[in-house]
C-alpha positions in Angstrom: 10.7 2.4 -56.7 11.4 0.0 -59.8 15.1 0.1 -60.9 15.2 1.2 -64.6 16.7 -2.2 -65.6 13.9 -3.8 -64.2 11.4 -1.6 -65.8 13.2 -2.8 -69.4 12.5 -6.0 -68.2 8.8 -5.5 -68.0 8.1 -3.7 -71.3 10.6 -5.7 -72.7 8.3 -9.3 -71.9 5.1 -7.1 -73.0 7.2 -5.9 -76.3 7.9 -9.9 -76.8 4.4 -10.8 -76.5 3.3 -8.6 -78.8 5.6 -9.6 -81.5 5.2 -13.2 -80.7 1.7 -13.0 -81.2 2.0 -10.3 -84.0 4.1 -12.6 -86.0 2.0 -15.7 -85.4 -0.8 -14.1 -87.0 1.0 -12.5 -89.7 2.3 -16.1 -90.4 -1.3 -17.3 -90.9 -2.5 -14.7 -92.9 0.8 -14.9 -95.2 -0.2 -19.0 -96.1 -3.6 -17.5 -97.0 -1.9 -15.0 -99.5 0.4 -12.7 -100.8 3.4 -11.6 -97.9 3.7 -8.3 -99.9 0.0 -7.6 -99.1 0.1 -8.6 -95.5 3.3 -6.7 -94.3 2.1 -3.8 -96.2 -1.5 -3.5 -95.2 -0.3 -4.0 -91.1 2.2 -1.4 -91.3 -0.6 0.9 -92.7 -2.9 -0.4 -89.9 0.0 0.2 -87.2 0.6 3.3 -89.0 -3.3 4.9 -88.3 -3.6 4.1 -84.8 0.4 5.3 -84.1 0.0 8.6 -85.8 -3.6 9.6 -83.8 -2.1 8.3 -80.5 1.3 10.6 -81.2 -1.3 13.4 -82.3 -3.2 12.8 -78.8 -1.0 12.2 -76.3 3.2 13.3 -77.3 3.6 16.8 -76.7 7.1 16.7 -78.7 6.7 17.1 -82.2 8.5 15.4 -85.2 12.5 16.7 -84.6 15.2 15.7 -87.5 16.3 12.9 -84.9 13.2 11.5 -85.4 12.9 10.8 -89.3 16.6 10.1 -89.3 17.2 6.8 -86.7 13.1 6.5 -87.2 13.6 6.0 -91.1 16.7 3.6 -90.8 15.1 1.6 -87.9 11.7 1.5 -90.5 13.9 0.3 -93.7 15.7 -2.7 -91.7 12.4 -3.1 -89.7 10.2 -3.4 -92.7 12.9 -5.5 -94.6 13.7 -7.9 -91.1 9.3 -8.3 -91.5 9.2 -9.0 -95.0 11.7 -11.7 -94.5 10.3 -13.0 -91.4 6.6 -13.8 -92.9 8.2 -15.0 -96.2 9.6 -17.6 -93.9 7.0 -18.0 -91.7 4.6 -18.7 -94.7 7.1 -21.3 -95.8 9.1 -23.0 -92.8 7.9 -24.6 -89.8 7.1 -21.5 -87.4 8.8 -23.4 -84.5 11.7 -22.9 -86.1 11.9 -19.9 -88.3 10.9 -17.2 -85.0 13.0 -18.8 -82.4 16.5 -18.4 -85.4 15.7 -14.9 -86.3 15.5 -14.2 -82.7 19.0 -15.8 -82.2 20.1 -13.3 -84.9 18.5 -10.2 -83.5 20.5 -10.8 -79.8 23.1 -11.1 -81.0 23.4 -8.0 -82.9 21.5 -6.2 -80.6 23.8 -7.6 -77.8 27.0 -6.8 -79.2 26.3 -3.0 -79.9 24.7 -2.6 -76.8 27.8 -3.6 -74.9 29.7 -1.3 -77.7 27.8 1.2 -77.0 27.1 0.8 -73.1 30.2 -1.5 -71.8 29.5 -4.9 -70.1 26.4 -5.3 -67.9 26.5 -7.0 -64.5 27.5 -10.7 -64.4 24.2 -11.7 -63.7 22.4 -10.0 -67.0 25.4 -11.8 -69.1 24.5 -15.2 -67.7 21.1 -13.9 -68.2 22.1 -13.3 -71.5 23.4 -16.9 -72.0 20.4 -18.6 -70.7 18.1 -16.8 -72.8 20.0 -17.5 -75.9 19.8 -21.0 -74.8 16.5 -20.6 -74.3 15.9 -19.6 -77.9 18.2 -22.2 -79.2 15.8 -24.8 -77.5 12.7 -23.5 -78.5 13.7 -24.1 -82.0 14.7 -27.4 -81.7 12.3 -29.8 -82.9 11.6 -33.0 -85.6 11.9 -31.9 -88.5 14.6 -33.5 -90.4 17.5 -31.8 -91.9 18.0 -28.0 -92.1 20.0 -26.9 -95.1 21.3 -23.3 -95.4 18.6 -22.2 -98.0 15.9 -23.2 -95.0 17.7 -20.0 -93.0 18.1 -17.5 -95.4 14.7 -16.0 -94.2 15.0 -15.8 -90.9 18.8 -15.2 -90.6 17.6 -12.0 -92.5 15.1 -11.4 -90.4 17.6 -11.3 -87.9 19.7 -8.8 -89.4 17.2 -6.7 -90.1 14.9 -6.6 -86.4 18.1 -6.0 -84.2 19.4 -2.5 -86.9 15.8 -1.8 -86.3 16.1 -2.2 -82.4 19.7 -0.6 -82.4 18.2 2.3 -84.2 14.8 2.7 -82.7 16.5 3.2 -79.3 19.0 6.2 -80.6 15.5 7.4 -82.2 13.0 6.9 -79.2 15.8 8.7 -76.7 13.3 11.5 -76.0 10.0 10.4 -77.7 8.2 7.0 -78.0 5.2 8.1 -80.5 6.7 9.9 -82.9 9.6 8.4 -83.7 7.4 5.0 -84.3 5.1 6.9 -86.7 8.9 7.6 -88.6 9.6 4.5 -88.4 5.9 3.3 -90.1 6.2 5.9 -92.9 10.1 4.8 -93.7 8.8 0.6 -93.7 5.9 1.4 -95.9 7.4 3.6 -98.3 10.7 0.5 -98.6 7.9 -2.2 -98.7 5.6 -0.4 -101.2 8.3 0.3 -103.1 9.8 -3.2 -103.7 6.3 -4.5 -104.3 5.9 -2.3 -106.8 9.1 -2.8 -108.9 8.2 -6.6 -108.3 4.8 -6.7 -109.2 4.1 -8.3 -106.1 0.3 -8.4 -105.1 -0.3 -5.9 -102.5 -4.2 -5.5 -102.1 -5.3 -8.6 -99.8 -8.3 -11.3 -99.6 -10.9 -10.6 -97.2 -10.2 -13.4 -95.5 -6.9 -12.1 -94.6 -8.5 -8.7 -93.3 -8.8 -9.9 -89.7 -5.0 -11.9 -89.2 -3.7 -8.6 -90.7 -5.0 -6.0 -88.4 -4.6 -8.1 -85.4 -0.6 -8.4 -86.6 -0.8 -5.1 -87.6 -1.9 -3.6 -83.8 0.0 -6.3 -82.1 3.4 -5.3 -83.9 2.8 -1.7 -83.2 2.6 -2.5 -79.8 5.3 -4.4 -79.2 7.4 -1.4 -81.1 6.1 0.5 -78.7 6.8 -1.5 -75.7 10.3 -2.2 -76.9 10.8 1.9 -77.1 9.7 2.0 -73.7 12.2 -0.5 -72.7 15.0 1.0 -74.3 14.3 4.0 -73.5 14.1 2.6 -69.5 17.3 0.7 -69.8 19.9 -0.7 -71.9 19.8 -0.9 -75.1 20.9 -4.8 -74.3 18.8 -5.6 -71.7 15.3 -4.6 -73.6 16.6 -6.3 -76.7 17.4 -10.1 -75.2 14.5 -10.2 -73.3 12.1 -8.9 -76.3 13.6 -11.5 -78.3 12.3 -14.1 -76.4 9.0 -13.2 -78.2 9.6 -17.1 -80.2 7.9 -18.2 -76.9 4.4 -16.4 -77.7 4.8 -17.8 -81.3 5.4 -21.2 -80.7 2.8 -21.3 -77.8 -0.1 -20.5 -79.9 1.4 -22.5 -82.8 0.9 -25.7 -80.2 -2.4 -24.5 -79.3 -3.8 -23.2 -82.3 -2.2 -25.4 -85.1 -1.5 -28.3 -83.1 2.8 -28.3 -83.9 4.4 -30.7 -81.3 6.1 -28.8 -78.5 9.2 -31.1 -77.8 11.0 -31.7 -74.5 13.8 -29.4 -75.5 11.6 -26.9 -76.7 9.8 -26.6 -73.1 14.0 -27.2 -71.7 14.0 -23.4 -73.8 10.8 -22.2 -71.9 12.6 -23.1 -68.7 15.8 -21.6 -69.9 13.4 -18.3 -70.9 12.3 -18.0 -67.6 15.7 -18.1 -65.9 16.5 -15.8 -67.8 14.3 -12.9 -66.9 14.9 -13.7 -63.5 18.7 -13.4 -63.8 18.0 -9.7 -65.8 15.7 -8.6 -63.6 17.7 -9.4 -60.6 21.0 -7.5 -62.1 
């Protein structure tokens, strides 16, 4: 039988793929318009296909617990995205995922072990490697970074690992339902600034397609992540879903041609080590 850490490892790796590949299209369709409008119109998208799929197949309904860690993971969730694809639509993608990812483990780390204690010494060198491994993947030529260049995704950051700390206090019984919470609390945030903005948030048709693909792909990987939390610690499913940079820097080489340097495949090395190391704790 799989060990439950083990089983955080797997959903975490298919939660990081999602994202990864979630946030890469996202990025695209945010340089074709307005962030606003792509954000919003996947979280409606996610929010379709989560609420049938809760109505189908969770037998629990929507409890209190639900709306309230659901909501606050959805705000910082919804804000952490917002930021994210602002800096995607901006920065260099090889280099705004992989810091926001930094920013989320360590969060996510430190109230995990808070919350939980240590883990075994083998997850924490796990821990260090894939940290490393993040730190690796973001290296690469492109002159000097000044603070304003890591506003976005050291908000992003923030934002993702509150929305993992509170997605696992609200997924402790439910995966489905507490993710539909979550949905209703991002859109409502997102909607909301938009609107006292007047930020543009109907999009192009040629942003239809990026958008729902980001916006099934992120749902998925919320999913995945619940499942690993709700598997095993809350530390262990967040480091290794934040090695999602991987996915998005992958098909940034193979899709938009950005150089992959040495270090940056040094990080995929790392990245690997890394879920070995968990996996084997």
């Amino acid at each position: 039988m799989i060990n439950a850490d083990l089983m955080a490892v797997i959903y975490g790796l298919l939660s990081a793929a999602c994202w990864g590949a979630g946030d890469f299209s996202g990025g695209l369709a945010s340089r074709r318009g307005s962030v606003f409008s792509v954000v919003i119109v996947s979280q409606v998208i996610g929010l379709v296909i989560l609420a049938l799929l809760a109505l189908a197949l969770d037998k629990e309904m929507l409890t209190p617990d639900h709306i309230l860690w659901g909501g606050l993971a959805g705000m910082f969730g919804g804000a952490g995205l917002l930021a994210l694809y602002r800096g995607l639509s901006q920065g260099n993608m090889s280099v705004v995922a992989p810091v926001a990812a930094v920013v989320t483990v360590v969060v996510a780390v430190i109230v995990g072990i808070v919350i939980e204690g240590l883990p075994g010494i083998q997850a924490l060198i796990g821990f260090a490697f894939a940290l490393g491994a993040v730190w690796f993947v973001s290296q690469i030529n492109h002159g000097k970074t000044q603070w304003g260049d890591l506003k976005m995704p050291v908000a992003a950051g923030l934002g993702f690992g509150l929305f993992m700390v509170f997605l696992d206090h609200a997924g402790a019984t439910s995966v489905l339902w507490p993710l539909v919470a979550v949905r209703v609390a991002s859109i409502s945030l997102l909607f909301s600034i938009a609107t006292i903005t007047r930020q543009p948030y109907i999009p192009g048709k040629s942003q239809l397609t990026l958008i729902a693909v980001a916006g099934i792909l992120d749902s998925g990987g919320n999913a995945f992540f619940a499942l690993a939390a709700q598997a095993g610690r809350l530390d262990i499913a967040a480091v290794v879903a934040s090695l999602y940079p991987a996915m998005t820097v992958l098909l940034a080489w193979v899709v938009l041609r950005e150089r992959i340097s040495r270090q940056q495949w040094l990080g995929v090395v790392f990245a690997l080590l890394a879920i070995v190391l968990i996996a084997a704790n």
